[in-house]
C-alpha positions as CSV (number, residue, x, y, z in Angstrom):
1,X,0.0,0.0,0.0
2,X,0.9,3.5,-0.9
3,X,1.5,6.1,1.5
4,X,-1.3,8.3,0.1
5,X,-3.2,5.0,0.1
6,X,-2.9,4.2,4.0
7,X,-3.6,8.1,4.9
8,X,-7.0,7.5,2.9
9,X,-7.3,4.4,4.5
10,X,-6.6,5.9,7.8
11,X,-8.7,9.0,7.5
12,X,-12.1,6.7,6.4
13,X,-11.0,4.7,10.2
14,X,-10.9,8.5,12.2
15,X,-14.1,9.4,9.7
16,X,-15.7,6.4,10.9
17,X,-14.8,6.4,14.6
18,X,-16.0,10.4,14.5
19,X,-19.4,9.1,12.6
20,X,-20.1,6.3,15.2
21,X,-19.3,8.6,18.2
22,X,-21.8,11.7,17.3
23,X,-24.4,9.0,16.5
24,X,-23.7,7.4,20.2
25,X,-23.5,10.9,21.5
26,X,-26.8,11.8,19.5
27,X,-29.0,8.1,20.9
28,X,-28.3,9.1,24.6
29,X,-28.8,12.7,23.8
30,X,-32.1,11.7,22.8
31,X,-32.4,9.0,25.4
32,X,-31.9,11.4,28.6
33,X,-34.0,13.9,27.0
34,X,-36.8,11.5,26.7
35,X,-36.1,10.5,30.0
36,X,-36.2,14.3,31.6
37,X,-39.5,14.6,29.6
38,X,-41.2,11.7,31.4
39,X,-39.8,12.6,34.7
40,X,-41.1,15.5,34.5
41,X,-44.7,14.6,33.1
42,X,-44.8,12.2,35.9
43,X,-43.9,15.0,38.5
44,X,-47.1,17.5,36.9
45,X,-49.2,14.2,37.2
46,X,-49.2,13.8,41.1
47,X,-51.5,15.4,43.6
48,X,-50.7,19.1,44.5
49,X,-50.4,19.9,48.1
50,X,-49.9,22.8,49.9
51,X,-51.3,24.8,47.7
52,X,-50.3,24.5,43.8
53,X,-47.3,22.8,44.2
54,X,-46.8,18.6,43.1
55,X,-46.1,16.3,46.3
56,X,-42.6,15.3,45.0
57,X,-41.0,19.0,44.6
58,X,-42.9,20.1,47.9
59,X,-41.3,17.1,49.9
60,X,-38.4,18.3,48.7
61,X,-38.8,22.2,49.7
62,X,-40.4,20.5,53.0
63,X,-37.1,18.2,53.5
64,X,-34.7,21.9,52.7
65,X,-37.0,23.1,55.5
66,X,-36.2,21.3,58.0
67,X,-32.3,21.3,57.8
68,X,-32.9,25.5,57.5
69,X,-35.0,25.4,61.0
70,X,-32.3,22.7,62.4
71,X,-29.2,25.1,61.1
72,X,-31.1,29.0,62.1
73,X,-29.0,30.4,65.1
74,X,-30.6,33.3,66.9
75,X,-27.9,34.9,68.0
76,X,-26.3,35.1,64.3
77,X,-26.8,38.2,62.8
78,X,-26.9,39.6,59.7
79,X,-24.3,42.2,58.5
80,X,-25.1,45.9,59.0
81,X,-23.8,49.1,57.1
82,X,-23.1,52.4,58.2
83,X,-26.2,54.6,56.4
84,X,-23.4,56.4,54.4
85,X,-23.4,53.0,52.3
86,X,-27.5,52.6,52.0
87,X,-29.0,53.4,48.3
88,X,-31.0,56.4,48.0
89,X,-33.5,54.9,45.3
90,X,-34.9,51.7,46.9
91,X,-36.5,49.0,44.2
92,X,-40.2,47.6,45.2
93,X,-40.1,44.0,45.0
94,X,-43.8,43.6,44.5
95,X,-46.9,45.2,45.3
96,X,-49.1,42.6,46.1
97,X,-51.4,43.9,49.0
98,X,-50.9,47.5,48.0
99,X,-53.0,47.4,45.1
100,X,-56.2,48.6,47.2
101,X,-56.7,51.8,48.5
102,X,-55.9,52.5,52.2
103,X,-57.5,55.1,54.2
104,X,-55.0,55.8,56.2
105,X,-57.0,57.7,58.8
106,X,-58.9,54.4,59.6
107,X,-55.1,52.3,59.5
108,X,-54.9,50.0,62.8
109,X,-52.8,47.6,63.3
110,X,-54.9,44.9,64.6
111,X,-53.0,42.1,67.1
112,X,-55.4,38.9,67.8
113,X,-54.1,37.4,70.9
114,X,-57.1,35.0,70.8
115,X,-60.3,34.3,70.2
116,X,-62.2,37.8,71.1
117,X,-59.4,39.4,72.2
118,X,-57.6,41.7,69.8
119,X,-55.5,44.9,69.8
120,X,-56.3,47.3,68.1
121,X,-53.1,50.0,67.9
122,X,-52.2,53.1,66.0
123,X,-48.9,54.1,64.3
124,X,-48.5,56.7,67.7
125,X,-48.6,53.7,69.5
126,X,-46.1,51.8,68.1
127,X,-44.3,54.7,67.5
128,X,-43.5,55.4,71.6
129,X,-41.5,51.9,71.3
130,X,-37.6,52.3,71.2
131,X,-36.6,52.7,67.5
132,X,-33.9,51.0,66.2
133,X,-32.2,51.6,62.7
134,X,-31.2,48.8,60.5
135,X,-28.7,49.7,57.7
136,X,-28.7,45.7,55.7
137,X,-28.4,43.9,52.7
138,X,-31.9,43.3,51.4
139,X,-32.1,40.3,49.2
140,X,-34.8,39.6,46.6
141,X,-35.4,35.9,45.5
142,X,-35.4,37.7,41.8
143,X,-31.9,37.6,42.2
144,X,-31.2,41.5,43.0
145,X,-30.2,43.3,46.4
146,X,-29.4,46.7,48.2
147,X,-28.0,47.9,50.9
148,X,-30.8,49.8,52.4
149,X,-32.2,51.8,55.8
150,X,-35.1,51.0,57.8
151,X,-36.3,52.0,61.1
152,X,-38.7,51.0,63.6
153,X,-39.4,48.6,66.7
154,X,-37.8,45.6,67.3
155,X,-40.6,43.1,66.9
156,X,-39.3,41.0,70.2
157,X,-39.8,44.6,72.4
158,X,-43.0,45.4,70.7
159,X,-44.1,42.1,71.9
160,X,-43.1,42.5,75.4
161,X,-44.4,45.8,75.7
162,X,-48.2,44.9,74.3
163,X,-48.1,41.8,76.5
164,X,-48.0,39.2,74.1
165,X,-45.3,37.8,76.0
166,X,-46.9,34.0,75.7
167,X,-47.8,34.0,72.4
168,X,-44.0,33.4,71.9
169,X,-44.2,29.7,72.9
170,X,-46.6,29.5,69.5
171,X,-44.2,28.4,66.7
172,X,-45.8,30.8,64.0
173,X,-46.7,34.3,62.9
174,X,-49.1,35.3,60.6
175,X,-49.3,38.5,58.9
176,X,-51.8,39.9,56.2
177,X,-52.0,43.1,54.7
178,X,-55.7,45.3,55.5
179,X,-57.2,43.8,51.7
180,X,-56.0,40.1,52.9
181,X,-54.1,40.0,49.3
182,X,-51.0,39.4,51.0
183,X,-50.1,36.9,53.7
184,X,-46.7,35.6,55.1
185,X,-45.9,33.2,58.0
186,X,-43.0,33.3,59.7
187,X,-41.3,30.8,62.3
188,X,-41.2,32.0,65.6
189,X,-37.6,31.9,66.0
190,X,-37.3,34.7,63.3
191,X,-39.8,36.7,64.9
192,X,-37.8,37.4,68.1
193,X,-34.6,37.7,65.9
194,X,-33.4,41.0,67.4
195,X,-33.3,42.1,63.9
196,X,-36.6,41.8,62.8
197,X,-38.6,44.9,63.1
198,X,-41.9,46.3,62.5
199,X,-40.6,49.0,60.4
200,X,-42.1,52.7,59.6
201,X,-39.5,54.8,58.2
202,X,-37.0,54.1,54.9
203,X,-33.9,56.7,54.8
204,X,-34.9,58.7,57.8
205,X,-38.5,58.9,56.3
206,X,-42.2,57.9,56.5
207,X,-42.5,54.6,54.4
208,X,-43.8,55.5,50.6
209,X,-47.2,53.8,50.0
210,X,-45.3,51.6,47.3
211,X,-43.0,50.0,50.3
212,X,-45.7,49.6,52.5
213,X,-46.4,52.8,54.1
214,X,-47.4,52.8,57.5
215,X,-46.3,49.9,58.7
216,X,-44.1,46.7,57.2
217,X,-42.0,44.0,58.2
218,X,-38.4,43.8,58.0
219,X,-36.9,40.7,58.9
220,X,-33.0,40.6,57.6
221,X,-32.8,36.6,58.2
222,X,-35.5,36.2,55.1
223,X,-35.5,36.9,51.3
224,X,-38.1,39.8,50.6
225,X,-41.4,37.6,50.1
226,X,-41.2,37.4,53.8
227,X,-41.1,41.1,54.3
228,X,-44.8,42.1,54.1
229,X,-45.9,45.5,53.5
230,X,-48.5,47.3,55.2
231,X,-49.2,45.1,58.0
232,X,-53.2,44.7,58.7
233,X,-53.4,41.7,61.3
234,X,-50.7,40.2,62.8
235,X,-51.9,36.7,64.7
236,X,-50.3,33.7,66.1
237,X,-50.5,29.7,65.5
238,X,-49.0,26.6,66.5
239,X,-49.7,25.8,62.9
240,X,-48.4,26.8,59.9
241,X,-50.2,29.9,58.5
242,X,-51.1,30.8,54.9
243,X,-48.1,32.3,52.8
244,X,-48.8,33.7,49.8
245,X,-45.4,32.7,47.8
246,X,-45.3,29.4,49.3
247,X,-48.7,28.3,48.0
248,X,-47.2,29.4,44.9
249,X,-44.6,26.9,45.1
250,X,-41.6,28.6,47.0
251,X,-40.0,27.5,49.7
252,X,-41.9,28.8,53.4
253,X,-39.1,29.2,55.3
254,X,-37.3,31.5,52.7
255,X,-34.2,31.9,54.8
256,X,-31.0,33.2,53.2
């Protein structure tokens, strides 16, 4: 054989072995996809709990859950700023609960401590409580965040003060906003985080309506579906209340 002969003869073997590998390469390409596909279909096929979200991916969310609660540390906090290093123009990250109009002459913040025994407060008096500021890193589950300033009362002394002292052995929460279009729960542990607050100023002022004016929650320890804007009734559970992203198929804790 010629030596142009055996380079032929040598490039139709590589030709070959390339040919033979792309169709390989093509056959489980296909194969995994079709796999991924039926996974998939069989995942929208089971029962939906929890609101809209399948069994499978909830159990899963549930499971992340758990080791989130197991792993949260109280006494951990998050990072603060000096105000010099909080943005001036805040982003909105949703307005869900804010679409209704609010009187705000007839705003009360109304605390159920049981069945027919409810608080009804104004912003003068939550505003008597010892203010804190909170200069933090406020992170979006869209992926975005800002250093930003808040203000208001520490949730755990707002607590104390209003004698709701034994609703803290409750594990949950709830908040809605005054239409009920809005709704978080939070686990009791975050609650008394010292830097969760019930927050009524942003940058030294009165909250805009568009971030919840009068009075949101700012809870540092959660992603920003947790902090709900213009709180209407705030009540307390041993079970878990309604949240409004997680019957959307998010996670309920929404820790960070």
């Amino acid at each position: 054989m010629t030596k142009p002969e055996a380079e032929l003869e040598t490039s139709y073997v590589k030709n070959g072995s390339i040919t033979k590998r792309t169709i390989i390469a093509f056959v489980v390409f296909v194969a995994l996809g079709a796999g991924a596909w039926i996974a998939y279909q069989s995942i929208l096929s089971q029962p939906k709990i929890a609101g809209n979200t399948q069994t499978p991916l909830r159990k899963v969310l549930q499971f992340n859950e758990a080791i989130s609660v197991a792993g949260f540390d109280s006494n951990k906090l998050a990072k603060e700023y000096p105000i010099s290093a909080a943005v001036k123009k805040v982003r909105v990250n949703g307005i869900d609960g804010l679409r209704s109009p609010l009187d705000t002459a007839a705003w009360q913040l109304n605390v159920v401590k049981g069945t027919g025994d409810t608080l009804h407060l104004t912003m003068d008096d939550i505003r008597k409580l010892p203010k804190k500021d909170l200069v933090f890193d406020f992170k979006c589950i869209e992926g975005w965040n800002q250093v930003t300033h808040w203000a208001g009362v520490p949730l755990k002394t707002f607590m104390e003060h209003y004698g709701l002292t034994s609703l803290k052995q409750l594990k949950y929460m709830g908040l809605s906003t005054p239409d009920n279009k809005y709704y978080v729960g939070i686990d009791m542990p975050s609650v008394l985080h010292p830097q969760t607050i019930l927050c009524y100023e942003m940058n030294g002022k009165p909250l805009p309506l568009n971030q919840g004016y009068p009075l949101r929650l700012i809870i540092p320890v959660k992603y920003g579906i947790k902090h709900l804007k213009r709180i209407g009734t705030m009540y307390f559970s041993n079970e878990k209340p309604p949240d409004f992203w997680a019957e959307r198929g998010y996670d309920y804790f929404a820790g960070h």
